[in-house]
N, C-alpha and C positions, 0 to 999 in steps of 0.2 A: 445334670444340666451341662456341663464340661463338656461330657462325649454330645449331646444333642449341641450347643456352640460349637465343637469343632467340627461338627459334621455337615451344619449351615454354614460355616466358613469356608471348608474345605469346597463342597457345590456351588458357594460365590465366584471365589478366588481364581479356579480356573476359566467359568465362563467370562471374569471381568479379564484377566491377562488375553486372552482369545479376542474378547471381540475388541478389547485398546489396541493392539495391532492391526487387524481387520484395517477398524478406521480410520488408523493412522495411512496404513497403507493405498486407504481410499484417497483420503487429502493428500497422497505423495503422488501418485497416480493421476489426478486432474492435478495438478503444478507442473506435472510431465506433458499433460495435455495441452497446456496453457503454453506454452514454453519449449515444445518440441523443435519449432524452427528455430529457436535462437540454440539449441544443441546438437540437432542435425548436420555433419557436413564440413564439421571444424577439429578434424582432429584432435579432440580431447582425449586428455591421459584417463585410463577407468580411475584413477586415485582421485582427477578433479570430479569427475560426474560423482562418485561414491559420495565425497567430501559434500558436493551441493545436495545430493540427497540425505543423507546426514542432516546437516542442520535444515532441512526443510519438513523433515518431519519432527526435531523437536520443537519448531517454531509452530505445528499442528497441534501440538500437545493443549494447549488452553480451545480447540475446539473440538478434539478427540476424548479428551478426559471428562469430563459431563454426559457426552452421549454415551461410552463406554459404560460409566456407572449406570446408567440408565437402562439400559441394555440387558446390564447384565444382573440389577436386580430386579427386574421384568423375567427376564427368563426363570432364576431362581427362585424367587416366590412365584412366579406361574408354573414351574415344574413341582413344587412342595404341594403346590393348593391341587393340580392337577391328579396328581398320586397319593390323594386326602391325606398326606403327611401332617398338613396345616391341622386338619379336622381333628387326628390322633393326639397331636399337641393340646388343643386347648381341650379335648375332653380327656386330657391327662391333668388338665389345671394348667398347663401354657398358656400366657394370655401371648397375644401381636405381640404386646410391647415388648415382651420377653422374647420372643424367637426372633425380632426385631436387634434387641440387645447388640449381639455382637457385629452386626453389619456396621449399625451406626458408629460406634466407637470407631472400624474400622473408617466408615468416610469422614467420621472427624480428624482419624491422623491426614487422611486423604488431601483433608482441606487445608491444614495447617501445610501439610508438603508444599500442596498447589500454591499455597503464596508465597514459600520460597522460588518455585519456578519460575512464577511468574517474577516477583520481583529481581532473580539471582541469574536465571539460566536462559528464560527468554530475551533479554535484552542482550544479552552476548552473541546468543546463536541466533539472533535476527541483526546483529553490525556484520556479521559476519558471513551469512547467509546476502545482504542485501548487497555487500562487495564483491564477493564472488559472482554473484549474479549479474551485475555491472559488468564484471570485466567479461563475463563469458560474454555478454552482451556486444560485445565490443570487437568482441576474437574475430578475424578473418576466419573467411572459410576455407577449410583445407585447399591445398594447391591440387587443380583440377581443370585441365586445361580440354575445352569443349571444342569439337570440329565444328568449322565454321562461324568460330563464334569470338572477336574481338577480350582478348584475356587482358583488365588489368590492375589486377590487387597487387603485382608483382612493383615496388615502388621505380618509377621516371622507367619504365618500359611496357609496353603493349604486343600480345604476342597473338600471333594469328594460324592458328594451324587448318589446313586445307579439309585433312580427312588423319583420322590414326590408325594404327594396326590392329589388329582382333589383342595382340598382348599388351594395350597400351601405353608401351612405351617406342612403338617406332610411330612417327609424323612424316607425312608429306604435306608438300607445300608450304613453306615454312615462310612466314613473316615475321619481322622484332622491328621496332621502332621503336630505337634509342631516344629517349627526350633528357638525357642528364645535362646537357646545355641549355637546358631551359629556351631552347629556341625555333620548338616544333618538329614538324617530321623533315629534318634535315639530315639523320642519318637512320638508313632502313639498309637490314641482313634480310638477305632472301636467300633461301634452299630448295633445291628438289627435294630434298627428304632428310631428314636425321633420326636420331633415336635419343630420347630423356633416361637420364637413372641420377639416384641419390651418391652422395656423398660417403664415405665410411661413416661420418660422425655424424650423417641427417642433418646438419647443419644447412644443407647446399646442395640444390638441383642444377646438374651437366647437363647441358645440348649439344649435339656431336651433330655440326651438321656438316652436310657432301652437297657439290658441285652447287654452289653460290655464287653470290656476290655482294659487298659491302659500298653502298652508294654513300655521299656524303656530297653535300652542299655544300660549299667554302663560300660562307656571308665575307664580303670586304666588309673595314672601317667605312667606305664610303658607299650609301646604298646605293646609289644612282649611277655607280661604273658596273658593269657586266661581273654578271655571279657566275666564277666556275663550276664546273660540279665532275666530282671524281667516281669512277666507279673503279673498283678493284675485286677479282673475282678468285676463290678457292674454290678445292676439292675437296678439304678438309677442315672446318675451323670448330671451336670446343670454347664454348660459353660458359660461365659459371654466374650462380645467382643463388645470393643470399633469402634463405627462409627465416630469417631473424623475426621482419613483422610478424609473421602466424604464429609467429609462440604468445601465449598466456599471460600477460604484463597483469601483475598484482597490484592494485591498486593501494594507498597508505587507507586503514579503517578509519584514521584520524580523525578524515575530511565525513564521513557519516557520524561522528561521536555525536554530535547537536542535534541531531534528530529524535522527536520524545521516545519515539519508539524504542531507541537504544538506550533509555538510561531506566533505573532504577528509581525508586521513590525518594532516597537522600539526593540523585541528582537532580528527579527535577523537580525536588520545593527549591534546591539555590538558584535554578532556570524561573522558575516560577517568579521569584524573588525580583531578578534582576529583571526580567520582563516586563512586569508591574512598576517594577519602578521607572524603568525605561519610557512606559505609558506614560507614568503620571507626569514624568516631567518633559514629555513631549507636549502631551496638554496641556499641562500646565502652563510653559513657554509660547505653544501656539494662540492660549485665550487673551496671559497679558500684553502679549505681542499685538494681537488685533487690536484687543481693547484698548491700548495706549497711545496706538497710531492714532485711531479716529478719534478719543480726546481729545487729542489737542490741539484739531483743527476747529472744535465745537465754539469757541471764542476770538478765531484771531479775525482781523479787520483787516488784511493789509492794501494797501491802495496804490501802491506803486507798481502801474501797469509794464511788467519786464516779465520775462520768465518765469523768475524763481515764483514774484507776487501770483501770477496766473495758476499757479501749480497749486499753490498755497489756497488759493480762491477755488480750485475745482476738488482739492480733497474734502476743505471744508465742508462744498456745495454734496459729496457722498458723505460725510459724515454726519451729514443733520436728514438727509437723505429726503429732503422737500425743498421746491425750486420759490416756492413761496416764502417761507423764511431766509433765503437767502437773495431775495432780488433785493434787500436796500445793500447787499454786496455788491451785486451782478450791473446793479443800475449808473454807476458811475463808471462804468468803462462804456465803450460805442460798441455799436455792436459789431464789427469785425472780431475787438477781441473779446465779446463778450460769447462771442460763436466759438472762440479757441476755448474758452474758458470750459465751457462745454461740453465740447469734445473730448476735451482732456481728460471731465468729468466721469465722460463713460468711458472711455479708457482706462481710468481709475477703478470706476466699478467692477467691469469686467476681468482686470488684473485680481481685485479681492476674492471674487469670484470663483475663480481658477486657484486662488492658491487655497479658499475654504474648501472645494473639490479636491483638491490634492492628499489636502491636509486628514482631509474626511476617508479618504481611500486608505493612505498612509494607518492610520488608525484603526480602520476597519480590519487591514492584513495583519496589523498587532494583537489587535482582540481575537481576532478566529486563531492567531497563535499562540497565546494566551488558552485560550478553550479547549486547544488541541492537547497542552503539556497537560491541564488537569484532567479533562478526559481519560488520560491514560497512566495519571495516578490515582482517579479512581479507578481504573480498571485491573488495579492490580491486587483489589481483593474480591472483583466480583469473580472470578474462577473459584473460590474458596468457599463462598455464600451458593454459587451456582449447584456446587455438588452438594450441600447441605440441600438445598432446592429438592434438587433431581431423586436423593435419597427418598425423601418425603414421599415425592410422588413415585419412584419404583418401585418400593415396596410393597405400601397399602395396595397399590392397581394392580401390579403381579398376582395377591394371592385374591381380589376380586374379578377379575379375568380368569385367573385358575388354566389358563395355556402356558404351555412352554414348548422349547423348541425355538427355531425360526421364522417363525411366519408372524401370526399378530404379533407378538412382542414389539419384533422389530418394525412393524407398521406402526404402532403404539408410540413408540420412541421417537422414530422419524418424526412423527406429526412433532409430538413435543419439543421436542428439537428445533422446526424447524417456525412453529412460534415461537420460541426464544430466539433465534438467532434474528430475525424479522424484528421485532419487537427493540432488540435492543441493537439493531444498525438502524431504525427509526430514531430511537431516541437518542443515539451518539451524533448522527449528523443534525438533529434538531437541537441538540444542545452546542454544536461547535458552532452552528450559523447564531445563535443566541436567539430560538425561537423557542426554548424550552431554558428552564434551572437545569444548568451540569448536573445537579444528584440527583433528581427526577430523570432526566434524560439516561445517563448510564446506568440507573437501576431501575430502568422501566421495568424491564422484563423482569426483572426479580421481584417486585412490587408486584405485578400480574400472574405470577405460578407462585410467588409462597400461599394465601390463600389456598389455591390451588391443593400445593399437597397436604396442608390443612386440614384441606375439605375431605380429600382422598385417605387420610391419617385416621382423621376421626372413623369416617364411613369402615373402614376397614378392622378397626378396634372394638366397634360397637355392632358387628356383623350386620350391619346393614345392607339390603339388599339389593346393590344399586345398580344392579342392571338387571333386576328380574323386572320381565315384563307387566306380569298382573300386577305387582308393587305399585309400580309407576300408577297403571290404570287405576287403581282406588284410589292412590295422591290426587290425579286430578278431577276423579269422579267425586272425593269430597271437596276439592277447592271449587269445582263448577257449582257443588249446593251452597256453597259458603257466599259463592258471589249474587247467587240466584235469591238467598233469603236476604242479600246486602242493598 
């Protein structure tokens, strides 16, 4: 039994490391796709792009590791069933469950890992994946100065080159306008031609340009006396300009800590915590607030036709919110100010109005915050339950399919896959809007394939023949007499 477990080990093992890279490298590959233009064209170092690849694919990991499993005990029990290894097994006395044996054991360490990931390793390499990516976001595009085309990422200058040399760095027709006095195109360098090169230290791109001239507007203190305007013209003048904007500014990860995504399950029950409570005593505040105001207009009488009395008379007249119980109020004023009174009234209303809207919005953005933190502390064991799932169902259907290889397998999985991943972005945004129970919601899809491999466990143990064709046909040729004599 030893050499047969380490020989269905050794046939898992490799196909699962193979196709978990595969897939990972597929989900790295569309982020590259997704994301091309914000990394195109900005001189990044290869140690940044490395780094953003890096944690971009262990932040793949919780949707590479299920499919992989799946995958790859699809192929394994479809190459054993295919090569009647399976068949030599049980008519050695191997039952499933035992050539089963050592897989599972293996996806239970699987699963216990995957909840450290999930809870230890994805929330670091997703702060720090989403910061980088921010700032890449952010980076100017490398210095790239286009003929005929107004350049200006360069800060308080705008530079305009006519036409450049086949080597790139010689320009003709050269334009610059200085805006460092903040006072428009009051001073513009104009060249016939020059030539760009960097700095020793890349800190600092030179312009070396020939036979010019340096125009400059001299604003007086007083607008309305006559503006000079100077020109002064070279053969030779050498610009200097700092490349400081286009470097890389690193953002602090601090400012993304709060985010659920980033924390761990001890962080966010104390998020949790203070959020709920946050709620309650926003509610709380906001019901005895309303409710205390409009008490205690429900009794008062006052009769002293002034302002304040008027004010007093028209909250009243909203807080009993019928114009009939309150005309022996209304009735001893005339009516000019019984028409303030009124007015006022609805003013009133429409003020409560606005602030139960407010109030209501305010609360709504708590609660879906609220739904978001536990969403995603439940979701830091469905990756562990997932692969128990997937187990289930790879194995039994690998050796009832009986292909391996590439082809159905991987149609097989796909499918499976990609009803779970459906299934349960269904039920996560139906539980954040609060149109589903959060544990309903996040274990949909678990609730709809365990069954599943169940169903696929049992059929597989009890050689049931579930996908021969004539089977099927007597299943329903005797449910057809069943319903016929019913």
């Amino acid at each position: 039994m030893k050499k047969l477990y380490r020989y269905i080990t050794k046939s898992f093992l490799g196909t699962f490391v193979l196709t978990f890279f595969i897939v990972v490298f597929i989900w790295v590959m569309q982020f590259v796709w997704l994301y091309v233009d914000d990394l195109v064209g900005k001189g990044l170092e290869l140690k940044i792009i490395a780094e953003l690849l890096f944690y971009t694919s262990i932040t793949a990991i919780p949707m590479s590791l299920p499919l992989a499993l799946l995958l790859a005990l699809l192929m394994c029990f479809g190459n054993l069933g295919e090569h009647y290894e399976l068949v030599a097994m049980k008519a050695s006395g191997i039952s499933m469950w035992k050539s089963m044996r050592p897989l599972l054991h293996f996806s239970l360490i699987l699963s216990v890992l995957a909840f450290f990931i999930s809870n230890s390793l994805i929330p670091i390499a997703t702060l720090k994946w989403r910061t980088l990516l921010t700032d890449v976001q952010r980076q100017k595009l490398a210095f790239n100065i286009k003929e005929g085309v107004f350049y200006k990422d360069i800060e308080n200058y705008v530079i305009y080159v006519d036409k450049k040399g086949k080597d790139g760095s010689h320009i003709y027709g050269v334009k610059i306008y200085d805006h460092t006095d903040r006072m428009g195109n009051t001073k513009i360098i104009s060249a016939d031609s020059g030539m760009m090169s960097m700095s020793p230290n890349q800190r600092n791109i030179i312009f070396t340009l020939y036979n010019g001239y340096n125009y400059t507007d001299l604003t007086p203190d007083n607008y309305k006396e006559k503006r000079p305007f100077e020109r002064m013209s070279f053969k030779q003048e050498q610009l200097k300009f700092s490349l400081a904007s286009f470097d890389l500014t690193r953002s602090d990860e601090e400012m993304y800590k709060s985010y659920q995504q980033m924390m761990n399950i001890r962080q966010l029950s104390t998020s949790l915590d203070s959020l709920e409570r946050r709620y309650g005593n926003k509610q709380k505040a906001f019901t005895e607030g309303f409710s205390r105001r409009w008490a205690n207009y429900n009794n008062l009488n006052p009769s002293i036709p002034n302002e304040k009395g008027m004010r007093l008379v028209a909250d009243s007249l909203v807080a009993k919110a019928d114009v009939a119980l309150c005309w022996p109020l209304l009735s001893q004023f005339d009516d000019t100010t019984r028409n303030t009174i009124i007015n006022m009234a609805i003013g009133s209303a429409q003020n409560a109005k606005d602030n139960v809207a407010f109030n209501r919005l305010d609360l709504g953005s708590q609660t879906e915050n609220i739904n978001k933190h536990r969403k995603e502390w439940h979701k830091k064991f469905t990756l562990s339950i997932a692969c128990l799932i997937f187990f289930f169902i790879g194995a039994p259907l690998g050796s009832i399919i009986r292909k391996g290889g590439l082809g159905l397998p991987v149609v097989v999985s796909v499918l499976f896959f990609v009803v779970y991943y459906i299934i349960s972005t269904i039920g996560e945004r139906m539980a954040v809007f609060g149109d589903l129970n959060m544990f309903v919601g996040v274990w949909l899809s678990s609730i709809v394939l365990a069954p599943v491999g169940l169903f696929l466990t049992f059929k597989a143990t009890t050689d049931a023949a579930l996908f021969d064709g004539d089977s099927w046909k007597k299943f329903f040729q005797k449910l057809f007499k069943k319903a016929k004599k019913a």
